[in-house]
C-alpha positions in Angstrom: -16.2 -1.9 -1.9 -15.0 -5.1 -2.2 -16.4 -6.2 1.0 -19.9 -5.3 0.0 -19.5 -7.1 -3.2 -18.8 -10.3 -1.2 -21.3 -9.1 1.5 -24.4 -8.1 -1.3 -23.5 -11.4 -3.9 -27.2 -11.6 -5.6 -29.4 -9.2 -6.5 -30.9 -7.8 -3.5 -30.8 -5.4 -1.0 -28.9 -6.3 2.6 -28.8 -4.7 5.7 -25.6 -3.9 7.4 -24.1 -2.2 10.3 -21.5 0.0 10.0 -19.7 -1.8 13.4 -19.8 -4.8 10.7 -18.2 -3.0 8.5 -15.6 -1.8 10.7 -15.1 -5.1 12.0 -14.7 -6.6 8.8 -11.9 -3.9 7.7 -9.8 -3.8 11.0 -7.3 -6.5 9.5 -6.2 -3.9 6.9 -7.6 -0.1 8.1 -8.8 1.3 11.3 -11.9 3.7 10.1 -14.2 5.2 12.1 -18.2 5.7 12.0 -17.8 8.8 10.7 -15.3 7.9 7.7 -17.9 4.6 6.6 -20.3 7.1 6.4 -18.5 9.4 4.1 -17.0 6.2 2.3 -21.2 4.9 1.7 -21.7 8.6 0.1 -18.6 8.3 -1.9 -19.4 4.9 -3.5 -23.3 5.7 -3.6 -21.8 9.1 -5.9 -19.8 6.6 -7.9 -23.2 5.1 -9.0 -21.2 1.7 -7.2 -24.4 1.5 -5.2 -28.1 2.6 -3.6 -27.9 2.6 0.3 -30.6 4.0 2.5 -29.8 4.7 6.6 -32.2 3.1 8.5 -32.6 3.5 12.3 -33.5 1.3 14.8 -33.1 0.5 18.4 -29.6 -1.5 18.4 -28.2 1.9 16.5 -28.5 2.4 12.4 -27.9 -0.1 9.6 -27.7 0.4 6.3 -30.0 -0.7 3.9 -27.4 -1.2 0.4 -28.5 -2.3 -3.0 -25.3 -2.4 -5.4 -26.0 -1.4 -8.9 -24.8 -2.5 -12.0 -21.3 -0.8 -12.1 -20.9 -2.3 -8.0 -21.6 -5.9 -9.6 -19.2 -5.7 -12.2 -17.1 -4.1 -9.4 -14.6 -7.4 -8.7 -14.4 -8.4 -12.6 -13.5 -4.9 -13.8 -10.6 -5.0 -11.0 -9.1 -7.8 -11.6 -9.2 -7.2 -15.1 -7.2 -4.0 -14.5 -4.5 -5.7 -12.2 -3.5 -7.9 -15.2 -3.6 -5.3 -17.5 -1.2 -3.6 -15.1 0.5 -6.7 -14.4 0.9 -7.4 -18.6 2.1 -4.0 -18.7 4.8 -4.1 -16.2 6.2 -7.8 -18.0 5.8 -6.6 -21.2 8.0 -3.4 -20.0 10.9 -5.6 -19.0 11.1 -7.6 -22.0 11.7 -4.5 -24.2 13.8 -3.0 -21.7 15.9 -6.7 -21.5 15.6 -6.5 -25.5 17.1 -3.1 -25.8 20.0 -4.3 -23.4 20.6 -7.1 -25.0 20.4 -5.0 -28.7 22.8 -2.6 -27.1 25.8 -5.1 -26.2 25.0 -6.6 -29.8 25.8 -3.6 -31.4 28.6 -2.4 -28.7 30.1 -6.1 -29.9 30.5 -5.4 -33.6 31.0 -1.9 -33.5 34.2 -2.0 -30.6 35.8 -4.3 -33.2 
């Protein structure tokens, strides 16, 4: 999804291959035809985006328009990555808290 953010920036609809695709991805997954295809349906059920399959000579392209929840797509993820990342920090502070609380109370009580 995140390549088709970048891909589809504005407002309007793009045309791309899915050996672009697969190209683009091959640094981090090896997909196939067959699994972008399924992948388009997923995200187009997800209301992330509007794609149409469009044949022509050189093979099939897709024709993708992203909607309004496929915009806010990058925003919304790095929004939850801090909120994960706030969660984590703010889990080892009470944790170093409740340690430190602990010897506190092991200090005056073992005397």
């Amino acid at each position: 999804m995140s390549y088709l953010c970048e891909r589809c920036q504005q407002k309007r609809t793009y045309l791309i291959s899915p050996q672009e695709i697969t190209q683009a991805l091959s640094k981090k997954y090896v997909l196939s035809i067959e699994e972008i295809d399924d992948i388009m349906v997923q995200l187009s059920n997800d209301n992330l985006i509007d794609f149409v399959v469009s044949d022509s000579k050189n093979g099939y392209f897709y024709c993708v328009d992203l909607k309004k929840n496929g915009q806010s797509f990058i925003a919304d993820n790095k929004k939850s990555r801090r909120t994960f990342g706030m969660l984590i920090l703010r889990s080892l502070f009470l944790a170093t808290v409740s340690f430190v609380f602990g010897i506190i109370l092991k200090a005056i009580f073992k005397s």
